[in-house]
VEXDREN-2710 file (C-alpha; in Angstrom, 1 decimal):
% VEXDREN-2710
k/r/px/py/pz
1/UNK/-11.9/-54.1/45.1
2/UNK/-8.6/-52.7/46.5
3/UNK/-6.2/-51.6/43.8
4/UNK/-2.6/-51.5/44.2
5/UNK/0.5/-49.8/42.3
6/UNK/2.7/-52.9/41.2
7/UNK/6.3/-52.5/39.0
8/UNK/4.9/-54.7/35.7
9/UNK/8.0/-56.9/36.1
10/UNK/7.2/-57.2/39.9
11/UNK/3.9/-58.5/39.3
12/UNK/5.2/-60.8/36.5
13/UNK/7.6/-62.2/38.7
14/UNK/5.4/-62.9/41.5
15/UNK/2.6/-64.5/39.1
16/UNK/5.3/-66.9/37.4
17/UNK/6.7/-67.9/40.9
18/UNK/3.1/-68.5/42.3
19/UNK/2.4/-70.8/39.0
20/UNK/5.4/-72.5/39.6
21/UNK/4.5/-73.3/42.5
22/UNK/1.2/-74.7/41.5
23/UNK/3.0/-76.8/38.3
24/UNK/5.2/-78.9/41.1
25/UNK/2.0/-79.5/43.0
26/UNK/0.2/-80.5/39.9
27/UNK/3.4/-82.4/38.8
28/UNK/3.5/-83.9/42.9
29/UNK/-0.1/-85.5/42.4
30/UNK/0.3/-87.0/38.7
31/UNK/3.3/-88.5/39.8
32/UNK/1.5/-89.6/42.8
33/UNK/-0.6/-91.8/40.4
34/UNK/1.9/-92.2/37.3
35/UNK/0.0/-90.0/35.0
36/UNK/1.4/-87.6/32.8
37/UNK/-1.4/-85.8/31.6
38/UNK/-3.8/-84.0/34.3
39/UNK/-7.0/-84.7/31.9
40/UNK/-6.4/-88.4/32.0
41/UNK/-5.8/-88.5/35.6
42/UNK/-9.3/-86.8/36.3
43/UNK/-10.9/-88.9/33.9
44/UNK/-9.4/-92.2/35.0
45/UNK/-10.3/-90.7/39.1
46/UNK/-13.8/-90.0/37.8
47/UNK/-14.0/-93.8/36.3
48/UNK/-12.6/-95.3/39.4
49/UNK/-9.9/-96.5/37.9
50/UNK/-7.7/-94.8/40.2
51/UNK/-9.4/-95.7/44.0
52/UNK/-9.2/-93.2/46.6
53/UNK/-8.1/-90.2/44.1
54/UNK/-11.1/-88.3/44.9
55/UNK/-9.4/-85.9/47.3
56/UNK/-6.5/-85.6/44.5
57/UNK/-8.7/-84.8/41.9
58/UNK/-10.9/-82.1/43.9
59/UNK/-7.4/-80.8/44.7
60/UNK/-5.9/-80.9/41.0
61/UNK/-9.4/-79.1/39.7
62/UNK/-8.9/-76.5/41.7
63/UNK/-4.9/-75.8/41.6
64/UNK/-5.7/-76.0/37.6
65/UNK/-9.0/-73.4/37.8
66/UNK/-6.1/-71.2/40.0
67/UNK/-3.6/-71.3/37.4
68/UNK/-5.6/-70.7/34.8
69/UNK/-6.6/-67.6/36.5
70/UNK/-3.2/-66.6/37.2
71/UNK/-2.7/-66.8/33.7
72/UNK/-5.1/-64.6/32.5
73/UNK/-3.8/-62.1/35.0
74/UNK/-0.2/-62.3/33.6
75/UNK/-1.5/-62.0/30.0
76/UNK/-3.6/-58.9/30.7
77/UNK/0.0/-57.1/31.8
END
């Protein structure tokens, strides 16, 4: 693995911009199906009670894995 020299607040910036990101996309698709919590919404796709979400929720799973990740990198700073 390449390693780069990164300014701490450089690299803090850039992770909380990137998760941003990530939050409106994860906001985009709840309000896509009028859920407000993105457990629910994976549940209620996994039911069926939302047809046709599959392609959401495979999205949301992995913009959620992807921030979580993020934010394990920004807490290690």
């Amino acid at each position: 693995m390449t390693q780069v020299k990164l300014d701490k607040s450089l690299a803090e910036d850039l992770l909380t911009s990137k998760m941003r990101l990530l939050q409106q996309y994860i906001n985009e698709i709840l309000e896509r199906w009028s859920e407000t919590s993105s457990k629910e919404f994976l549940e209620k796709a996994r039911k069926g009670v939302h047809e046709n979400a599959e392609e959401d929720a495979i999205e949301l799973r992995q913009i959620l894995v992807d921030y979580t990740k993020l934010q394990e990198i920004l807490n290690k700073l």
